[in-house]
C-alpha positions as semicolon CSV with decimal commas, in nm:
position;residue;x (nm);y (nm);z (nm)
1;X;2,259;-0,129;-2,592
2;X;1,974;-0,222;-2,380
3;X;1,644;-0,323;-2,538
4;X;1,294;-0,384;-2,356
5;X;1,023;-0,614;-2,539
6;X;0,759;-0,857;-2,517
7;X;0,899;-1,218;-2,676
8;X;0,687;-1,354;-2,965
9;X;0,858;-1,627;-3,094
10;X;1,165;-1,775;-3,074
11;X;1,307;-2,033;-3,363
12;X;1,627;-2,202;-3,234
13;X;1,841;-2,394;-3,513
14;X;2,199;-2,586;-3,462
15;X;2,450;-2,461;-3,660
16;X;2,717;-2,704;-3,903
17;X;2,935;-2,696;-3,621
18;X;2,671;-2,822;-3,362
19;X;2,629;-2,494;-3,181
20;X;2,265;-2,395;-3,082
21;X;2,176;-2,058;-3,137
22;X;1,833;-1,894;-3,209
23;X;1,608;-1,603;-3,365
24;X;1,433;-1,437;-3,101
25;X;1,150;-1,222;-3,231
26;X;1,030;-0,919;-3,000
27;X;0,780;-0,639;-3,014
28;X;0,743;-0,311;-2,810
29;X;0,511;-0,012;-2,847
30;X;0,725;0,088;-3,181
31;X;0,690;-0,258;-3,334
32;X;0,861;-0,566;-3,369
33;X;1,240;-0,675;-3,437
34;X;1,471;-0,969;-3,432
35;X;1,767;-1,060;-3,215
36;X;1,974;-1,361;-3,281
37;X;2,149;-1,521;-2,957
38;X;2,385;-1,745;-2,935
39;X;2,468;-2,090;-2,753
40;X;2,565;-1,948;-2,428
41;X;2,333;-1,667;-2,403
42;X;2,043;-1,873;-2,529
43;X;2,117;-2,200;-2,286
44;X;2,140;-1,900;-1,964
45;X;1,808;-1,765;-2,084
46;X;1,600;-2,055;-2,204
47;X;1,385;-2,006;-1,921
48;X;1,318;-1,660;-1,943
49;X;1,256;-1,685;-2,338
50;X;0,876;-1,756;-2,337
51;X;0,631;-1,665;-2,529
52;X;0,446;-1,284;-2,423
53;X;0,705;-1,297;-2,150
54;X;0,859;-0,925;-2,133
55;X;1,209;-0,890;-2,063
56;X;1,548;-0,684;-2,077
57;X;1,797;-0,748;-2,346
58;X;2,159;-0,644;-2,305
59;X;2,267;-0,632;-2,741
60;X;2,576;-0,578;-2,947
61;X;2,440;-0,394;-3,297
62;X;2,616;-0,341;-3,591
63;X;2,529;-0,260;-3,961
64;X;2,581;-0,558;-4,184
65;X;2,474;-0,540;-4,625
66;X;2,303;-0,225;-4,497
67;X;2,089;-0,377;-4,240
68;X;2,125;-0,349;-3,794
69;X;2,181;-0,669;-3,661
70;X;2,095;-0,697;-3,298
71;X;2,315;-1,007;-3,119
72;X;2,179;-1,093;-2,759
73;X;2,448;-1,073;-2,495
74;X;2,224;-1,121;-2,178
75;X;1,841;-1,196;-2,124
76;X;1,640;-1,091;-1,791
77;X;1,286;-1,082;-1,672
78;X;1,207;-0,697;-1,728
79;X;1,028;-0,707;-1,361
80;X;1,357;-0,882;-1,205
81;X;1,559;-0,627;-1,400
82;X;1,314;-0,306;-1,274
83;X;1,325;-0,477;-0,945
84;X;1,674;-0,447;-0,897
85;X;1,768;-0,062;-1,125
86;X;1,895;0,160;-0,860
87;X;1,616;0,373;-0,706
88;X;1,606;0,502;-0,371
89;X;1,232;0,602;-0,178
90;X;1,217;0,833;0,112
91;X;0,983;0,712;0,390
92;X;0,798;1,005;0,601
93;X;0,633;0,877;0,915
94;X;0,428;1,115;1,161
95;X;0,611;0,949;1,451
96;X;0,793;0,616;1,529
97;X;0,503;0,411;1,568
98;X;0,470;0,241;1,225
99;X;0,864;0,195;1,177
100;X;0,764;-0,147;1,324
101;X;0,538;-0,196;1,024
102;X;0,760;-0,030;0,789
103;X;1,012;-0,287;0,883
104;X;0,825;-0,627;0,894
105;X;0,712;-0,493;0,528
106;X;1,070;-0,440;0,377
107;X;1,201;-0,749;0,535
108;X;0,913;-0,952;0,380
109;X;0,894;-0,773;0,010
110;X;1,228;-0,554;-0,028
111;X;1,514;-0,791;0,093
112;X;1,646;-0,952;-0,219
113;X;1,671;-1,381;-0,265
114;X;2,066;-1,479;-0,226
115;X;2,260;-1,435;-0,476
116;X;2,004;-1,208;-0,625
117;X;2,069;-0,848;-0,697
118;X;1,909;-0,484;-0,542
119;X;2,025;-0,185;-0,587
120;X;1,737;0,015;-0,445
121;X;1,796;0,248;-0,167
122;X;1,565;0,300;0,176
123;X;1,531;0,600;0,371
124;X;1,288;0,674;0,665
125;X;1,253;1,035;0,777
126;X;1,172;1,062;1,106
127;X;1,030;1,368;1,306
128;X;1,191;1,524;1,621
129;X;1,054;1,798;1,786
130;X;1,146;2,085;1,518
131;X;1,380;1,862;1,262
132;X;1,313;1,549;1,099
133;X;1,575;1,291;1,132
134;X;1,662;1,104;0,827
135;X;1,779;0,726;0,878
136;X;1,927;0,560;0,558
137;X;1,909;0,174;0,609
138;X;2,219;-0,014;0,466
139;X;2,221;-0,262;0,219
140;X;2,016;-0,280;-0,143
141;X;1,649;-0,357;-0,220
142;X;1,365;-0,416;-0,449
143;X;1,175;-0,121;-0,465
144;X;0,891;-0,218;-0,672
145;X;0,580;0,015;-0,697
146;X;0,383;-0,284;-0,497
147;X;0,654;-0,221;-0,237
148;X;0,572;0,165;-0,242
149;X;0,187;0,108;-0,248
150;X;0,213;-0,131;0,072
151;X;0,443;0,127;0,255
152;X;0,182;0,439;0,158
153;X;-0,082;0,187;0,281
154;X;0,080;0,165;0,652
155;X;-0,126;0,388;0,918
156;X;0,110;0,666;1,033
157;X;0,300;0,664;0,709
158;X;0,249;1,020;0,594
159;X;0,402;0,998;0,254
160;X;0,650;0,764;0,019
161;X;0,868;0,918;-0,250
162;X;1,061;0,797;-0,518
163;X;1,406;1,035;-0,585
C-alpha cells in the first residue's frame, strides 16, 4: 500500500541481533501514524528520512493484538516520486515557431538524471492548414507543474494540457 506524509521524527534502535531498524513517525492531512522500517530499507532511505521532509512510502500492513502495523518497504522524495508517476501533457502551438523553445525547455527541465526514472509522456500538436498534426516525442519525462507553467509561459504556445 502506498502512503504519502510529512516525516516528524524518526527513533532508530539496534536490535539483540545487531540489526538497525527504526520508528518513523508521519503525519498527513488525516493525522499522524507510525511505520517501523527495517535495516535495509532504513540504510537506502537515511537520506530521504528528515525531519518535515514529505515523501512516498511503499508499506506491508497487517493486523497484529488488534492493532495495523505499517512495515516500510521503500522510501522516496514525494516530488521525485510525482516527478516521475506516469502523466502525459499535450502541447498546442499556433505554428512551428516556438517548438524551438518548447524543446530547449524539455531538454533542460523534463529529461530525467541517469539512472533516474520518468514516466511522463510529451506530445506537441501542431497545426497544418485544416488538421493539426500531433507529434509524440519518445522516451519518458518529468512533467512537473513548473514544467507545465514554463511551457504555457512560451510565446506561441496556445495551450498545455494534462490527460
Amino acid at each position: 500500500m502506498a502512503l504519502a506524509g510529512s516525516v516528524i521524527a524518526v527513533q532508530q534502535r539496534t536490535s539483540q541481533r545487531g540489526s538497525k531498524y527504526a520508528f518513523v513517525q508521519l503525519s498527513d492531512a488525516g493525522g499522524s501514524y507510525e511505520i517501523t522500517m527495517f535495516s535495509e530499507v532504513l540504510a537506502a532511505s537515511k537520506d530521504v528520512l528528515e525531519s518535515g521532509k514529505p515523501v512516498l512510502l511503499q508499506t506491508a500492513a497487517r493486523i497484529e493484538d488488534g492493532q495495523l502495523r505499517l512495515t516500510g518497504q521503500s522510501v522516496r522524495e514525494l516530488d521525485a516520486a510525482a516527478a516521475s508517476a506516469p502523466v502525459a501533457i499535450r502541447i498546442w502551438v499556433e505554428d512551428a515557431e516556438p517548438i524551438g523553445s518548447v524543446k530547449t525547455l524539455i531538454e533542460r527541465d523534463a529529461i530525467p538524471e541517469p539512472g533516474a526514472q520518468a514516466n511522463g509522456r510529451i506530445s506537441l500538436v501542431i497545426p497544418d492548414g485544416e488538421h493539426d498534426v500531433v507529434v509524440r516525442l519518445d522516451g519518458g519525462y518529468l512533467c512537473t507543474p513548473q514544467l507545465h507553467a514554463a511551457l504555457k509561459a512560451i510565446p506561441g504556445v496556445v495551450d498545455v494540457q494534462e490527460l
